[in-house]
N, C-alpha and C positions, 0 to 999 in steps of 0.2 A: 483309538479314535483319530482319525486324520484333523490335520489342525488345518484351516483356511489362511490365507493372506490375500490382500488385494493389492495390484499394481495399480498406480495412479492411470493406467489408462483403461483399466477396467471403471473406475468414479465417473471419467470421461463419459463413456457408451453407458453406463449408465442413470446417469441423470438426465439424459435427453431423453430417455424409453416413457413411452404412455405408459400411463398408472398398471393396465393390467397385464403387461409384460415384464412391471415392477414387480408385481403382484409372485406372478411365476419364478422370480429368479429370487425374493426372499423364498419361496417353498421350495425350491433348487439346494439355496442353500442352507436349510433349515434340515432339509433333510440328507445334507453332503456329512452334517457334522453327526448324526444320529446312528451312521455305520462305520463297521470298522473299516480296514482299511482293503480287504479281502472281500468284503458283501460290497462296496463301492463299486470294483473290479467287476461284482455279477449282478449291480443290481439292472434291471431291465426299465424300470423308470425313468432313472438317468441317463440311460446309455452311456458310458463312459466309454469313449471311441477312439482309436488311435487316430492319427491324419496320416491320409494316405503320400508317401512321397516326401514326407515333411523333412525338412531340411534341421528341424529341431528331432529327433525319436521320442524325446517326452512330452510330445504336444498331444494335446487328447481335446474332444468337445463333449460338452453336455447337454443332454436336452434342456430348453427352457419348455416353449410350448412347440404347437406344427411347424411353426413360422421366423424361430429363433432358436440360435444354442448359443453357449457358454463356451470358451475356449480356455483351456486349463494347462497349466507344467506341471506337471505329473512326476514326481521324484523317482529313480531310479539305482537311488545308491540306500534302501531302507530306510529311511527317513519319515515320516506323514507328513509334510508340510504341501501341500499342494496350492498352488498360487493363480489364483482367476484373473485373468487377462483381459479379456473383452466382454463382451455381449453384442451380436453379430447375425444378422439374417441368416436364414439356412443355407442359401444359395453360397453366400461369401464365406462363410465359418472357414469352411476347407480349404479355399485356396489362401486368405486370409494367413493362416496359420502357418500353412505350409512354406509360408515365405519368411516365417520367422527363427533367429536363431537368439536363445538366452548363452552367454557366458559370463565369465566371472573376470573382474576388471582383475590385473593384475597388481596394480598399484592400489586402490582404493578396497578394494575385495568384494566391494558392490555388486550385484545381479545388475546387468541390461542388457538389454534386446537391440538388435538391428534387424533391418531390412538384407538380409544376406544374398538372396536374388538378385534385387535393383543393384545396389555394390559390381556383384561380380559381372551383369551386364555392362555398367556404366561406366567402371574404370577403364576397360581398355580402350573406349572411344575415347576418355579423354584422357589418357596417356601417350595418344596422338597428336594431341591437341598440343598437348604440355612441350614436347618435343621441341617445338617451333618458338615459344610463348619467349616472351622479352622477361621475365620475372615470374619466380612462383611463391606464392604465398610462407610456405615454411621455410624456403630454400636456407635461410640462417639456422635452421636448430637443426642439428645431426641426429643417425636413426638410434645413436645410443639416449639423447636425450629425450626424444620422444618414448622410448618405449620406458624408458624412466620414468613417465609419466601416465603410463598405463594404456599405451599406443600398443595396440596389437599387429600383427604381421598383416593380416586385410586391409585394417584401416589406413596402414601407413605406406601400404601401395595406392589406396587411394588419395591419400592426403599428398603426396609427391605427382600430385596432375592437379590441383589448388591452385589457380594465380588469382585469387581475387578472395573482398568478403561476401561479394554477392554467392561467388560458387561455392562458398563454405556454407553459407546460409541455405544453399538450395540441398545442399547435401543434408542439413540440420535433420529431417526427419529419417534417416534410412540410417544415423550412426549411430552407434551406443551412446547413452547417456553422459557419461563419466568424461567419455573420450571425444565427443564434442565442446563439450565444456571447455573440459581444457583447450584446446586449438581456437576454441573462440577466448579463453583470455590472451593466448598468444597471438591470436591475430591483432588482437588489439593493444597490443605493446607493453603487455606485462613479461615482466621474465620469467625464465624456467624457476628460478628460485621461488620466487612469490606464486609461482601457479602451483608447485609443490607447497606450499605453506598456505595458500587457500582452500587447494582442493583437493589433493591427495591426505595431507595431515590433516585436515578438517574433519576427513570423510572416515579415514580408515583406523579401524579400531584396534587397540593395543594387542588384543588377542584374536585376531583374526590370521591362521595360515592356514584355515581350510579352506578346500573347495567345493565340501559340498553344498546340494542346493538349499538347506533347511541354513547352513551356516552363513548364504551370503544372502539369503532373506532378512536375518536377521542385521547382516551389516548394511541393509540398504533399505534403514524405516524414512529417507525421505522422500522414494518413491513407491515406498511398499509399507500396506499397515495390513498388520499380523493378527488377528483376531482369536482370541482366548477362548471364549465360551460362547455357549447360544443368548444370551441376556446381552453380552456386547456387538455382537451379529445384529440380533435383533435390532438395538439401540441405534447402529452405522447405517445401517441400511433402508431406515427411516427417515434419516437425515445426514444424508453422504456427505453434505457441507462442511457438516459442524465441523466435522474433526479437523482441519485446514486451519480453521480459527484458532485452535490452542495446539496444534504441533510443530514442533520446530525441525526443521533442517538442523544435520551435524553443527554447521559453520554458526548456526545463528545459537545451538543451544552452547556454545565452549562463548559467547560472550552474553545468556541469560543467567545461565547459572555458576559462571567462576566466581569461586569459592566466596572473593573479597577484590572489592578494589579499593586502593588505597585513598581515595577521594572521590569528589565527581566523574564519573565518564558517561561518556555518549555514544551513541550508536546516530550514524545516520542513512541514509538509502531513498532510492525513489521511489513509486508509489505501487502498491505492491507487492515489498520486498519485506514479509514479515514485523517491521517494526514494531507494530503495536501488540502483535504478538510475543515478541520478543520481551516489553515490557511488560507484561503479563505477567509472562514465568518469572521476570527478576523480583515480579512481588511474592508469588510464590516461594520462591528460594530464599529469601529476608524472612517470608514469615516462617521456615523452617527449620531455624537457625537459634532460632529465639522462642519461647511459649509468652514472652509478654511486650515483646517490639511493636509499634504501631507505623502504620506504613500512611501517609498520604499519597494515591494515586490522583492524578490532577491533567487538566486539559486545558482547552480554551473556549470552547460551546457546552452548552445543557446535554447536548444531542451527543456531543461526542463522548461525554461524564455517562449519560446511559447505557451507552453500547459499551464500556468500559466496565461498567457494570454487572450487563447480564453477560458478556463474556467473563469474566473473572470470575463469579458464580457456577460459570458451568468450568472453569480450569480446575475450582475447587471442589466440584460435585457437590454443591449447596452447605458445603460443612460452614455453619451460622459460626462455630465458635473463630476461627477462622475470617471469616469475611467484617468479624463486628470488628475487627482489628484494622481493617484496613476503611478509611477514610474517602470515598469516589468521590467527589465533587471539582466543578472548576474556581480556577485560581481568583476571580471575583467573589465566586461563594463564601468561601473562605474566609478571604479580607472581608467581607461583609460581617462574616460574623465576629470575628476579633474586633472589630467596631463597634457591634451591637453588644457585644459583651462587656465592653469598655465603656460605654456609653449608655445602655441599657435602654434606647429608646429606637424605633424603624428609622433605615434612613432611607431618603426620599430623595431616589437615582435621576439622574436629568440624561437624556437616550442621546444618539447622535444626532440625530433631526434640531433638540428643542437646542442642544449646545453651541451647531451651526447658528439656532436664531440668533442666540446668546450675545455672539461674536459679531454680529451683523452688527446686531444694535449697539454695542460696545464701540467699533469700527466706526458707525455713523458719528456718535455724540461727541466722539475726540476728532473727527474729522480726518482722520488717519488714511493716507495713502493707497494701503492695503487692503485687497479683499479680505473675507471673514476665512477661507478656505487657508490663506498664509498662516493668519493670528492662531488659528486652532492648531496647526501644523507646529509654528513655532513653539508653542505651549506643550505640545504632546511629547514632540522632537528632542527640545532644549531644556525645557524648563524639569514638566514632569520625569525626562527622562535620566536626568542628571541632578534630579530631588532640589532642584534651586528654589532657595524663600526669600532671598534679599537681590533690591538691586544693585548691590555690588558682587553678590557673585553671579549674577546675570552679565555684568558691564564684562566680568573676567573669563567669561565662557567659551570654550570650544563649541563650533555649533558643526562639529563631522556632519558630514551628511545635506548641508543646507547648502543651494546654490546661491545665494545673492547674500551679498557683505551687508553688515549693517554696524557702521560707526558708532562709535559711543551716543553722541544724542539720539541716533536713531533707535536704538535700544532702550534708550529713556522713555519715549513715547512709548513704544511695545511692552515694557512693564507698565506703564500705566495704565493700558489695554488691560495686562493679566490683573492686575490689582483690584479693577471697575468688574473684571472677571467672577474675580473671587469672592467680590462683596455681594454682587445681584447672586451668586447661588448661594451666599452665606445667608443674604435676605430671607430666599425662600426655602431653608433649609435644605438645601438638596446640596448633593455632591457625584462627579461622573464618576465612569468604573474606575477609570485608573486614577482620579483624585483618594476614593476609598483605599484603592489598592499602596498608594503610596504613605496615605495616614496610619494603614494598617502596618506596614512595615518599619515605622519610628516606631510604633507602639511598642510591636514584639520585640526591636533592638534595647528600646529601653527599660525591659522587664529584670527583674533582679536576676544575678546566674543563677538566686537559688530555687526561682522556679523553675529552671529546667526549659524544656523547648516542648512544643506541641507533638512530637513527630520525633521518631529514630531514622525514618528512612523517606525522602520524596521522590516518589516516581514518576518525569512528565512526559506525555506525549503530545505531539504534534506542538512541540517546541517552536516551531519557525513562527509563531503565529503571536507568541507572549511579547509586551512590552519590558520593557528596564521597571519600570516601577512592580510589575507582578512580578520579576524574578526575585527583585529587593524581599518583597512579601518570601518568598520559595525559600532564598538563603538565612533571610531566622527563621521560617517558623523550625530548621533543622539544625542539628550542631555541626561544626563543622570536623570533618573526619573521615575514613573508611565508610564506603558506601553512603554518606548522606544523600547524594544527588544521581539519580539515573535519569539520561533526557535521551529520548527518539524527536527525530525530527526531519523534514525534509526541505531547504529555503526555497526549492521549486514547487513547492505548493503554500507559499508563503501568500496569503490570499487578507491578510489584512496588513494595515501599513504601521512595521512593527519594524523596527532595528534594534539593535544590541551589540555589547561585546562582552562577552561572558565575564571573561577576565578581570573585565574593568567592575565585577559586580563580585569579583569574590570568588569565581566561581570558572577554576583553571583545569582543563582537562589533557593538555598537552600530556602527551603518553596512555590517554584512557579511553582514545577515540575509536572507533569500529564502522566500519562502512558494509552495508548489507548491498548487494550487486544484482540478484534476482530475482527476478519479477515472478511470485507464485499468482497471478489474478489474471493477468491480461495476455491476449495473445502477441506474441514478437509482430504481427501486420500491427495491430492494434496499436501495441507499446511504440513500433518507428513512425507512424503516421501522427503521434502525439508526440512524440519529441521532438520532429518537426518542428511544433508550436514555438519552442525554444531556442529554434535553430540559432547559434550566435549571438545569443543574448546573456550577457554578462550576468552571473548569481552569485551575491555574495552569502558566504559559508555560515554557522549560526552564530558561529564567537565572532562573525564581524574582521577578522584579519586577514582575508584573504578571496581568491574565488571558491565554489563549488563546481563538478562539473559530473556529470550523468556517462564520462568515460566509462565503460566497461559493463553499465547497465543493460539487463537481457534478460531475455524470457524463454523460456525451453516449451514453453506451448505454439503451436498455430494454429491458424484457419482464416476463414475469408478473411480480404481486405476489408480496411471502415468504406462506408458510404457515403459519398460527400452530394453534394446537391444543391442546388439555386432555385428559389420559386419565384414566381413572378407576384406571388402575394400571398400573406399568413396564412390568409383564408388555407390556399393549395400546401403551403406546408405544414397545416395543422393536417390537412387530406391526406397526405403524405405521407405522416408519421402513424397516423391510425393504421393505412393500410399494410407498412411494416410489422404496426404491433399484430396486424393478425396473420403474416407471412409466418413472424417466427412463433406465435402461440400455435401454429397450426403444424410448427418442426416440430414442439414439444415444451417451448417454454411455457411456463405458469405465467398467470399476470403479477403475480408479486416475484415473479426475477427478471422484472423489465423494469427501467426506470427511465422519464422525460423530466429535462431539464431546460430551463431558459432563464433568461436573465431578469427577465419580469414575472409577474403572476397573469399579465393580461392574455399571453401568448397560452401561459397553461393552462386559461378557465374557456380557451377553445378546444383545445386538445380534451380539456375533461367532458365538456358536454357529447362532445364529436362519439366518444368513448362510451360515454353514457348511454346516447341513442343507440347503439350499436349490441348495445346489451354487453359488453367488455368491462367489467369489475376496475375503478378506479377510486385510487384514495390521494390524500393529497401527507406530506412527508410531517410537515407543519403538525397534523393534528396526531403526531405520535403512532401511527397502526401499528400494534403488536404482530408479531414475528409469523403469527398464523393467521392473522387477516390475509384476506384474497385480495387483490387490485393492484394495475398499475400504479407503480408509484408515480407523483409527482410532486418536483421540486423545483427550488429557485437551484442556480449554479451554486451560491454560497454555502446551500445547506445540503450538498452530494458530498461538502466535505466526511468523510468517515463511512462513505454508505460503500455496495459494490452492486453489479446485477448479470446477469447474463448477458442482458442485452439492454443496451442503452441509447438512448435518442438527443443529442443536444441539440434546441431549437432556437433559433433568434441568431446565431452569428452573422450576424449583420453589419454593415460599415453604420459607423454613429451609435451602435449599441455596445460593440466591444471594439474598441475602447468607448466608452461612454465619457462623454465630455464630460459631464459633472464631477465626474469621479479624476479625473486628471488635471493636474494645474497645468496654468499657462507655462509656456517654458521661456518667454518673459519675466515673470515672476519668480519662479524659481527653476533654475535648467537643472541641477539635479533630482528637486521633486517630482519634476515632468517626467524623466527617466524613470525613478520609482514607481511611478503612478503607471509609466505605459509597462510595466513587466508584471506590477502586479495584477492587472487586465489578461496579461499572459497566459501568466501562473493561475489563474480563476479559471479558462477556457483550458488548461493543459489537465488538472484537474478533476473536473468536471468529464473529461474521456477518456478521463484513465481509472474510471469507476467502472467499465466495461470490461468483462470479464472474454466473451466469444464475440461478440457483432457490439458495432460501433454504426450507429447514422447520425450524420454531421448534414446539417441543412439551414437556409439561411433567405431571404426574400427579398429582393432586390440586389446591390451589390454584395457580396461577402466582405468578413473583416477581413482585413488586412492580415491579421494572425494567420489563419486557413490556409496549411499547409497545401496548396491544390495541383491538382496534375498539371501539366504542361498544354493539355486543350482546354483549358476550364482558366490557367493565368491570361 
């Protein structure tokens, strides 16, 4: 029986297909796997078809219906691995393919494809070019160190007419996969050393020195998934997504699943770039290690403890004995409950809203200088963040981080603020999250050794987002040693106002750090029009000692540019956005892989009726819709954290709404809070468009913010 495989741009073409052209290519391939390899060759249903002219000899099409075929590589060395390539109107199929050629990387031993046509047209106009040119892009690395890196003799006549990254970039789609990659870390200032050690030893497998086509199938599952039976066919083909969600690239599984590290390490990357995947599998690998290990997996929202959830469930294939093992909840849940179990009574949370009152009234009756926004800052910052209970170790405090000095007496007053604090919530018995989180963390540290820790292993994701006082909670509730602490994170999606330094908490990763580089969600237009957002804006790294930066960050996908746009009034860009959503429902998107985002709800309960009259299925993110509910989604900016969609619409970028004054201190009052405050404004709107997966619309009602990366007729 011929075995199937799918190349990642077969998922492509086919997740955009309407339902009954879906319909036809699962009975395509239903019935691909039901012959041998000889009845395939004659059956007349399929028409298994050479291409005429084809620049590949193993390129073959399949019938879908009248209107569509299948385009397939066809092995030729005895082998049955045949591997589905597209899904392609009839018209196009033929010449389509015929311009395609599959080889084997030399270096990597991966299968990919170029544009072999375009290539051999292109290079000699601009080998002309190149001729005259003041600098050329590789002109440093010689033809022996390229093909040392898996540069074939085609590509590296094209790569020697290169003077720029923009013409590397335009070449992106017509080069092999392997062999782009590489020239695009090189262009970007890594060396041949570390581009062999990212992407040649990441990729290429111990035992790989063949070349044929079923063996370099198998050495290239991060562009290619291999499919075993008809029960797994069926199950992918139903849901081409999933699989994205729990598969890892080479690079990402040699740091999910090695063996052991010798302490905490981290992985970190921008948005995109497998992370939370990546912590998946390392729960997986802890729980495979051990039959009675208990793992805490842990976040920062409800929303994102969910989705960590029914992902990890489907990495496990439901196996219950398994999943009882592992602990999903956010790092306030937690400290709540070692509270309530210490205490054995509810405790009674005071929100952000009522905390601000708090402080107000506190701020009034002492007559204190200071707005309520400092005092909670300085509490959150200083106090909770460095566990202080006396005002003498207040008087003696570092306050990193904090723009405006405060002398000794002035400190005296501002503990007397936190003191009048602590007693009006001790009145009404309540306590905020990170008061619980910080009480919860003396508890644990003072529990006997001989009960042992809650936890063998804590797994956290979206790291940038935890305070000092929830790490506190993280480092007891585990022991310290080999693998206790795995943390994903990224500080450029750092969207609440959190600092730390690891280090200073226990919790030292020097040597165990991992950086993820590639964008598997967004398109490279998509992905540079959003980091734009950040253009030159200083981010500091999650341990706090140093910058971060988005160098070398990329995406192997494209297509359109995002959409950017000015309305003269909400009303016109709620009109706006509907008419979008039904541009691309009418390409083929579903209404649940579109999502609208704004900074308020007011903006989204026009967009929802607008949608509603329209007869356009809309839900709102808030009320949880499960995975097979229909509807646009919609949401605030805050809560896209963790989500993704096809297609995505951010509404309100507006001057006065991002940055939204309330949300920013004066820079009077404190100039480096001001600074944190306008990036974390940033990082919300950078975010927020990098949940779009193919089409990005960015729009806004009067002026735009100031963040809004905009063309040159629109600044």
């Amino acid at each position: 029986m011929p075995q199937l495989a799918f190349a990642n741009s077969f998922w492509e073409s086919y997740d955009v297909l309407e339902k009954p052209v879906k319909a036809g290519v699962r009975k395509a391939m239903a019935k691909f796997q039901q012959l041998t390899v000889a009845e395939l060759h004659a059956d007349k249903g399929l028409h298994l078809e050479s291409v005429d002219k084809a620049r590949d000899p193993r390129m073959r099409t399949i019938r879908i219906n009248d209107f569509w075929r299948g385009v397939v590589l066809a092995p030729d060395d005895g082998s049955d691995v045949f591997l589905l390539i597209n899904v392609v109107p009839h018209d196009d199929a033929y010449s389509w393919a015929a311009k395609r050629l599959y080889t084997v990387n030399t270096a990597t031993r991966g299968l990919e494809v170029r544009n072999v046509v375009a290539i051999e047209q292109l290079t000699p106009v601009l080998e002309k070019a190149a001729a005259v040119a003041p600098t050329l892009l590789f002109a440093a690395h010689s033809d022996t160190v390229l093909r040392e890196l898996g540069i074939d003799a085609q590509v590296l006549r094209a790569v020697r007419t290169i003077t720029d990254q923009a013409q590397l970039d335009a070449f992106g789609t017509l080069l092999p996969e392997d062999q782009f990659e590489v020239l695009q870390y090189l262009a970007e200032g890594f060396s041949p050393e570390e581009v062999y050690r990212d992407v040649v030893t990441a990729r290429r497998p111990a035992d790989a020195p063949s070349d044929d086509l079923a063996s370099a199938i198998h050495n290239t599952r991060s562009r290619i998934t291999l499919v075993t039976g008809p029960q797994e066919l069926a199950e992918i083909l139903e849901k081409p997504f999933a699989a994205w969600r729990v598969f890892l690239h080479p690079s990402q599984r040699r740091v999910a699943y090695r063996v052991s590290y010798g302490g905490p390490a981290q992985v970190t990357g921008g948005p995109g770039t497998g992370k939370t995947v990546v912590a998946l599998h390392r729960v997986k690998h802890l729980l495979s290690r051990s039959e009675d290990s208990r793992v805490l997996l842990t976040t920062y929202t409800n929303a994102l403890a969910a989705s960590l959830r029914e992902n990890l469930a489907l990495l496990l294939d439901g196996d219950e004995a398994l999943l009882r093992r592992v602990d999903v909840t956010t790092v306030n849940a937690y400290a709540h409950r070692v509270l309530q179990a210490a205490g054995g009574r509810a405790l009674a949370l005071v929100g952000d809203r009522e905390e601000r009152q708090i402080w107000q009234r506190v701020g009034k009756r002492l007559g204190l200088p200071w707005p309520e926004q400092f005092l909670s800052q300085e509490y959150r910052h200083v106090v909770l963040a460095q566990d202080i209970g006396t005002l003498d170790a207040y008087r003696r405090a570092v306050r990193r981080g904090r723009g405006s000095a405060l002398p000794v007496a002035q400190r005296e007053r501002v503990w007397e603020a936190i003191e009048l604090f602590r007693a009006e919530l001790s009145a009404r018995g309540g306590r905020t999250h990170l008061d619980v989180c910080a009480q919860a963390a003396r508890l644990l540290a003072e529990r006997p050794a001989s009960d042992g820790h809650d936890y063998d292993h804590v797994i956290v994701d979206e790291a940038q987002d935890l305070h000092p006082a929830q790490w506190r909670v993280l480092r007891v509730a585990v022991g310290s040693g080999p693998d206790d602490l795995f943390i994903t994170g990224d500080p450029h999606q750092r969207i609440y106002d959190s600092r730390v330094s690891l280090a200073s908490l226990g919790i030292a990763v020097t040597g165990r750090s991992s950086r993820l580089r590639i964008n598997y969600r967004s398109t490279e237009e998509i992905l540079g029009w959003s980091t734009g957002i950040l253009k030159e804006a200083a981010v500091e790294d999650l341990g706090g000692g140093g910058a971060d930066s988005l160098l070398g960050y990329r995406s192997l996908l494209h297509g359109g540019s995002p959409q950017v746009r000015g309305h003269a009034s909400e009303q016109a860009e709620a009109d706006a956005i509907v008419e979008r959503i039904e541009e691309w429902i009418g390409q083929g998107m579903r209404p649940e892989e579109i999502g609208v985002c704004a900074r308020f709800h007011l903006l989204l309960d026009k967009v929802h009726d607008r949608l509603a009259a329209r007869g356009i299925p809309v839900v709102r993110v808030k009320e949880a819709p499960g995975a097979g509910t229909a509807g646009v989604r919609l949401a605030t900016m805050h809560a896209m954290k963790g989500l993704e969609f096809r297609g995505v619409g951010v509404l309100g970028v507006s001057d006065g709404v991002l940055p939204f004054a309330r949300e920013v201190t004066a820079a009077a009052t404190d100039r480096l809070q001001h600074e944190a405050d306008l990036l974390r404004e940033r990082c919300l709107l950078f975010v927020a468009c990098t949940r779009a997966r193919e089409a990005l619309h960015v729009s806004w009602s009067g002026m735009p913010s100031p963040f809004v990366p905009l063309p040159a007729e629109l600044s």
